[in-house]
C-alpha positions, -999 to 999 in steps of 0.1 A, spaced: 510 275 539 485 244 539 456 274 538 471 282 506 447 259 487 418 280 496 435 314 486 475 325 478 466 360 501 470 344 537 475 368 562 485 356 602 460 374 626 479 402 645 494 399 676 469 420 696 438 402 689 449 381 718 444 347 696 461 328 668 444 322 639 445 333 598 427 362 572 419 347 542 411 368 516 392 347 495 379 370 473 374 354 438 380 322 447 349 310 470 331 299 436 357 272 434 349 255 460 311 260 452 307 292 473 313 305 508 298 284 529 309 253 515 344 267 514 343 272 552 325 236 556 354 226 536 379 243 560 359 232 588 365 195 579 401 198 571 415 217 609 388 186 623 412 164 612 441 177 633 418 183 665 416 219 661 386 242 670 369 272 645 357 300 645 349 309 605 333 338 593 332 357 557 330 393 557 342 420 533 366 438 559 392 419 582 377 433 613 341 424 605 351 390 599 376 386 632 345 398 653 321 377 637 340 347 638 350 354 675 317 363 688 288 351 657 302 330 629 282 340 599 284 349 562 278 384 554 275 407 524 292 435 521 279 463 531 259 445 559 290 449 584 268 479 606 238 455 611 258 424 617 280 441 641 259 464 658 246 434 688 281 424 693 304 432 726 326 457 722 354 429 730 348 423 690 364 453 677 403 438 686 404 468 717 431 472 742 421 458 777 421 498 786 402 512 760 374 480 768 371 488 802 366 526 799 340 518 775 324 499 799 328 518 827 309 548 806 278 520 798 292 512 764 285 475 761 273 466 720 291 479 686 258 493 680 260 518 709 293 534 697 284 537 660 253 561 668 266 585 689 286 612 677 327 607 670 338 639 681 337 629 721 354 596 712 382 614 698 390 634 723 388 609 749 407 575 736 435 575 715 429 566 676 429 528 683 388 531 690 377 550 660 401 533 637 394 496 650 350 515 642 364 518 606 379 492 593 351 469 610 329 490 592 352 496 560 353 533 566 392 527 567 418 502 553 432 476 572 460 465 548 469 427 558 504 412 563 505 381 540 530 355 551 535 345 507 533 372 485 502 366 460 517 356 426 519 378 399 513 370 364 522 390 334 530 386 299 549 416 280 551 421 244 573 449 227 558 467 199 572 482 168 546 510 164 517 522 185 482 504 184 454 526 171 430 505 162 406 487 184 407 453 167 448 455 170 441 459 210 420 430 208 442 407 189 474 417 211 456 415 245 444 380 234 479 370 227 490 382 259 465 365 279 474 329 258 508 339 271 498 332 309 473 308 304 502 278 310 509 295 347 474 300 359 464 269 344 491 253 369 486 273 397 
């Protein structure tokens, strides 16, 4: 929970990436810190002080960033997942020890190599595990994270005694609904 002070949406990495280590989605909050990468130097700093190794990386999908931070810690834009991915082993898309060395055994070495050719033989010769882990590197396809707190919610509710029709009333209600929550995310 001590990563909670970087980000309430902290997911544990899954069990068959064959490491420990944390997702945290940080969107919105880098600029807090003063933005990504002094966030991560921040970080950095902090799991020095306990003796432990990183491996940081920000990307806009889970598996982008689990790749790059195993095999080339970097910061990258989303959007930029296919070039940054593209000279990594194929070790970096979170594979089974199976599906790696079949790759390998058919010359398949780089990420790059696999997202050019054509899907339709990969289909039909791997289960879905090597497409899927393709597109949710590539953000082709969700890859909905576990995370170990819920991420609060804040809401305010106000019960009306006719309907709103006019823009300013919106206005004037939404504001008082927002000054309603202002105490909670003030705290948090």
């Amino acid at each position: 929970l001590w990563a909670t002070r970087y980000t309430p949406a902290v997911a544990a990495w899954d069990e068959r990436s064959g490491a420990d280590g944390l997702f945290l989605d940080i969107t919105g909050a880098a600029h807090l810190f003063g933005g990504e990468q002094r966030l991560l130097d921040d970080l950095a700093q902090r799991l020095a002080r306990f003796g432990l190794p990183t491996r940081l990386a920000v990307a806009a999908t889970a598996g982008a960033a689990w790749a790059l931070a195993r095999h080339a810690p970097a910061i990258i834009a989303a959007g930029q997942e296919r070039t940054a991915l593209a000279p990594l082993p194929i070790e970096a898309l979170r594979l089974t020890p199976a599906t790696r060395t079949t790759l390998r055994r058919l010359g398949f070495k780089r990420i790059g190599a696999l997202i050019d050719e054509p899907r339709a033989p990969f289909a039909a010769r791997f289960e879905k595990e090597l497409l899927m882990r393709v597109d949710q590197a590539l953000g082709r396809a969700p890859e909905p994270l576990a995370f170990i707190a819920p991420p609060p919610v804040y809401h305010s509710l106000r019960y009306l005694l006719e309907p709103v029709v006019a823009q300013e009333a919106v206005v004037a209600i939404a504001r008082r609904l927002m000054q309603d929550i202002v105490h909670a995310l003030t705290r948090d």
